[in-house]
VODODREN-973998 format. One record per residue (C-alpha): residue in one letter; z negated, x, y negated. Coordinates in pm, 1 decimal, padded with zeros to 6 digits. Example, Ala and Ser with C-alpha at 12.3 -4.5 7.8 and 13.67 -1.06 7.14 Angstrom:
<sites>
<site aa="a" pz="-00780.0" px="01230.0" py="00450.0"/>
<site aa="s" pz="-00714.0" px="01367.0" py="00106.0"/>
</sites>
This chain:
<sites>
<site aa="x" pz="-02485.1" px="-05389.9" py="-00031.2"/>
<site aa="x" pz="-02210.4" px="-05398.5" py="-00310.5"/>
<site aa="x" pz="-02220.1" px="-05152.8" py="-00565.8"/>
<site aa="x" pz="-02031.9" px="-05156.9" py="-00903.9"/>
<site aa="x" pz="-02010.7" px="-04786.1" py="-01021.6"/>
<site aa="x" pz="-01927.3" px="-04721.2" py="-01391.0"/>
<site aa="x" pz="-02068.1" px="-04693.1" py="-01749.8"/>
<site aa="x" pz="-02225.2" px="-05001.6" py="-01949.8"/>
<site aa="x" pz="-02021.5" px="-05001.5" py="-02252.6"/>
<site aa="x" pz="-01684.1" px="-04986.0" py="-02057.6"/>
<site aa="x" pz="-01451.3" px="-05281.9" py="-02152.0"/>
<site aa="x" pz="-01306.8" px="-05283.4" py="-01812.6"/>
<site aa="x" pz="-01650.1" px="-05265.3" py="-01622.0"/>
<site aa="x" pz="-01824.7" px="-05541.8" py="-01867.4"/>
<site aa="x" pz="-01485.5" px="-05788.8" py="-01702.2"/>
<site aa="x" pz="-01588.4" px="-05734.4" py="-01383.3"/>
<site aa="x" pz="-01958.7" px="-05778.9" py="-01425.5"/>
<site aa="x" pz="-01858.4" px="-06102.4" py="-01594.7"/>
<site aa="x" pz="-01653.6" px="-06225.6" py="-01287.3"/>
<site aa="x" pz="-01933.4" px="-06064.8" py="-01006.6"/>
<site aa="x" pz="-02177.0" px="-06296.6" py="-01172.8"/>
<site aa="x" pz="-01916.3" px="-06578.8" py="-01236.7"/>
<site aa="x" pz="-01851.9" px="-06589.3" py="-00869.3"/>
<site aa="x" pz="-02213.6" px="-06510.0" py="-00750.6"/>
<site aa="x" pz="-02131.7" px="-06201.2" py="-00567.5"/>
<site aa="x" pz="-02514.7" px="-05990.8" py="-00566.6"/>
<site aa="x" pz="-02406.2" px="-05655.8" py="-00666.3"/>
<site aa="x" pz="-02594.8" px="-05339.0" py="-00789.3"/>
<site aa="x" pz="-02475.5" px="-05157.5" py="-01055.7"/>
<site aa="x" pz="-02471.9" px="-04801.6" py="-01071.1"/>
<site aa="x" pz="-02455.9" px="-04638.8" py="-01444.6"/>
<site aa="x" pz="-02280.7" px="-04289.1" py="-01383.3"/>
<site aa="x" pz="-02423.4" px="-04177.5" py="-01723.7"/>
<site aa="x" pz="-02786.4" px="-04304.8" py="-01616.2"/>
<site aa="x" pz="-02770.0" px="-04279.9" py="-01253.4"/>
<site aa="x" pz="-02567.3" px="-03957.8" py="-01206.4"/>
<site aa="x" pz="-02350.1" px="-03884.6" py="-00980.3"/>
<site aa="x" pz="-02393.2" px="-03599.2" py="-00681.9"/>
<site aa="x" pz="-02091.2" px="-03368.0" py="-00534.3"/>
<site aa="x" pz="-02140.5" px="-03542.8" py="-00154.1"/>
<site aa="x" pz="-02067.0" px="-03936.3" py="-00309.4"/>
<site aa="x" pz="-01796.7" px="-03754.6" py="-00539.5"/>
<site aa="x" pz="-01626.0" px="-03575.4" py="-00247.6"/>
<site aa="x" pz="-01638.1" px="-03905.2" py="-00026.2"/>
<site aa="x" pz="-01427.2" px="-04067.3" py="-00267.3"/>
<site aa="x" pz="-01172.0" px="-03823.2" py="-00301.5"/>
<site aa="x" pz="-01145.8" px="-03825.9" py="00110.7"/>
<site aa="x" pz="-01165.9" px="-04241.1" py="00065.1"/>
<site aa="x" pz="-00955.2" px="-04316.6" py="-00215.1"/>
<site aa="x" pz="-00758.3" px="-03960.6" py="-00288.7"/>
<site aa="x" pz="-00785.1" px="-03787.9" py="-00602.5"/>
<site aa="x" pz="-00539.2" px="-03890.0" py="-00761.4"/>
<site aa="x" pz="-00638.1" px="-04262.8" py="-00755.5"/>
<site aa="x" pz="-01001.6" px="-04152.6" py="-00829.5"/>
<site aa="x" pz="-00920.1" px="-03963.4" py="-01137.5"/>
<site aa="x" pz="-00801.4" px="-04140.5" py="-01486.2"/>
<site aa="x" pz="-00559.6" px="-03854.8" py="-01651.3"/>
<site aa="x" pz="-00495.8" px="-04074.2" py="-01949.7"/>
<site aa="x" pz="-00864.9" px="-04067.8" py="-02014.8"/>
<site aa="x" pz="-01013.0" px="-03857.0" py="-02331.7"/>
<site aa="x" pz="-01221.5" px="-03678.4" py="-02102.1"/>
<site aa="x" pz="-00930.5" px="-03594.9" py="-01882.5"/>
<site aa="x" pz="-00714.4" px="-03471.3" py="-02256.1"/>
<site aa="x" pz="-01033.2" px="-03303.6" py="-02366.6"/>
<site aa="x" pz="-01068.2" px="-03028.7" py="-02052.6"/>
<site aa="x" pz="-00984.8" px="-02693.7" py="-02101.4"/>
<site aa="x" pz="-00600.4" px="-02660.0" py="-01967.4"/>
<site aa="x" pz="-00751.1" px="-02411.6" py="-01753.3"/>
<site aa="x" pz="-00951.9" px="-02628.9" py="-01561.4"/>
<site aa="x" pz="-00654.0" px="-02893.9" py="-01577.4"/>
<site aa="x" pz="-00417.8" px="-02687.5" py="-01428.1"/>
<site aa="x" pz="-00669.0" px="-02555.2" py="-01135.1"/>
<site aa="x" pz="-00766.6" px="-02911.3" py="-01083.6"/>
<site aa="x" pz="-00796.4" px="-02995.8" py="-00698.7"/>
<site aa="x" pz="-00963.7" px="-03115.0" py="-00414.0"/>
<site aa="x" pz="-01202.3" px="-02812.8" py="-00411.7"/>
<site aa="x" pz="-01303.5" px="-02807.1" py="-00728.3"/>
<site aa="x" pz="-01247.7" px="-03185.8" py="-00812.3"/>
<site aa="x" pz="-01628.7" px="-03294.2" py="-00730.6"/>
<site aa="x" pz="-01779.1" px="-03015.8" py="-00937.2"/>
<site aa="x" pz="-01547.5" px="-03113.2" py="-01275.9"/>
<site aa="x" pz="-01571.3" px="-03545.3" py="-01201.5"/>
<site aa="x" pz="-01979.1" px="-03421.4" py="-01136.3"/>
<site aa="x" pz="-02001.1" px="-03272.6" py="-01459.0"/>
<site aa="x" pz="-01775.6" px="-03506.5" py="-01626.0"/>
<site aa="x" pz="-01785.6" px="-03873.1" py="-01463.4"/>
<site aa="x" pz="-01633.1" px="-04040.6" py="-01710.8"/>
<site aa="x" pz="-01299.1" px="-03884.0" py="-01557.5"/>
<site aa="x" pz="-01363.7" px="-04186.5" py="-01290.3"/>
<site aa="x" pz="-01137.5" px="-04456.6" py="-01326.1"/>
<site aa="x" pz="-01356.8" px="-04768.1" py="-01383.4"/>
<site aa="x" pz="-01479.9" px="-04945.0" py="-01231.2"/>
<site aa="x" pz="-01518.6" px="-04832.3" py="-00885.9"/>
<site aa="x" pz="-01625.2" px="-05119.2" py="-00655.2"/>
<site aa="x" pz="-01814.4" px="-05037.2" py="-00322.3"/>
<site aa="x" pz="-01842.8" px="-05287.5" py="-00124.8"/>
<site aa="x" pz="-01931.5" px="-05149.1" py="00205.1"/>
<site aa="x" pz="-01612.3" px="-05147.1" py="00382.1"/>
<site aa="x" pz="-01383.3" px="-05030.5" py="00109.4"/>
<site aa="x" pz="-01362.3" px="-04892.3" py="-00198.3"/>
<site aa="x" pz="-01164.4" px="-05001.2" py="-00491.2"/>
<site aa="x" pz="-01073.1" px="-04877.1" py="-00877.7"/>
<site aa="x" pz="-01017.1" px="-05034.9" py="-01150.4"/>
<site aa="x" pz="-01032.3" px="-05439.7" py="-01237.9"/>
<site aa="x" pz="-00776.2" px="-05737.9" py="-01166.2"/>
<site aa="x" pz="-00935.2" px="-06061.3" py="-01136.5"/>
<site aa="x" pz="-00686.6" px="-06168.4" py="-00857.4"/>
<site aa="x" pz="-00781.2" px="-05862.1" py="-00621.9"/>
<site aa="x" pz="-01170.7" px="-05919.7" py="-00696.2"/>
<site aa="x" pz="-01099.7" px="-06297.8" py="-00575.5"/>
<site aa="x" pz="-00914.8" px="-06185.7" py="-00264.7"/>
<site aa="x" pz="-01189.4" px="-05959.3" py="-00185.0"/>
<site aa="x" pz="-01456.5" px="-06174.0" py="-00216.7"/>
<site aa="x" pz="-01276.4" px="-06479.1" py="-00098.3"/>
</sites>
């Protein structure tokens, strides 16, 4: 099963809805306001992806930590902080079974799924 992982009101995630249901791909979509988020999926990622693809450091969230936490910021502690705060998750973050991917760009999405 394919899961799109992000927050509704996310420019970037409301594109790739769009072109999921454009090009019939059956996807679930997984709100990490609504649907949380646990410290086992977070921790997967960082293995799968690496943390510093996982994590958006131009977000506000990212400019509105403590610099404390910023400056212990790791692969220990990651899970806890993206846990707490998951809008620190670059959106969206496609599942799709096999692999995971961040972010949007229609012509990725097409090679994907095509």
């Amino acid at each position: 099963m394919i899961t799109l992982y992000g927050i509704k009101n996310c420019d970037t995630v409301k594109k790739s809805r769009d072109w999921l249901a454009k090009n019939n791909v059956d996807y679930r979509f997984h709100d990490f306001r609504a649907d949380g988020l646990d410290k086992a999926q977070v921790n997967n990622w960082i293995t799968e992806i690496g943390l510093e693809n996982l994590v958006n450091k131009r977000s506000t969230t990212w400019k509105e930590l403590n610099d404390s936490i910023k400056s212990d910021f790791d692969e220990q502690n990651a899970a806890s902080i993206i846990v707490e705060n998951p809008t620190l998750i670059k959106r969206p973050l496609l599942d799709t079974g096999k692999q995971k991917h961040v972010g949007f760009k229609e012509t990725e999405y097409a090679r994907i799924f095509n």
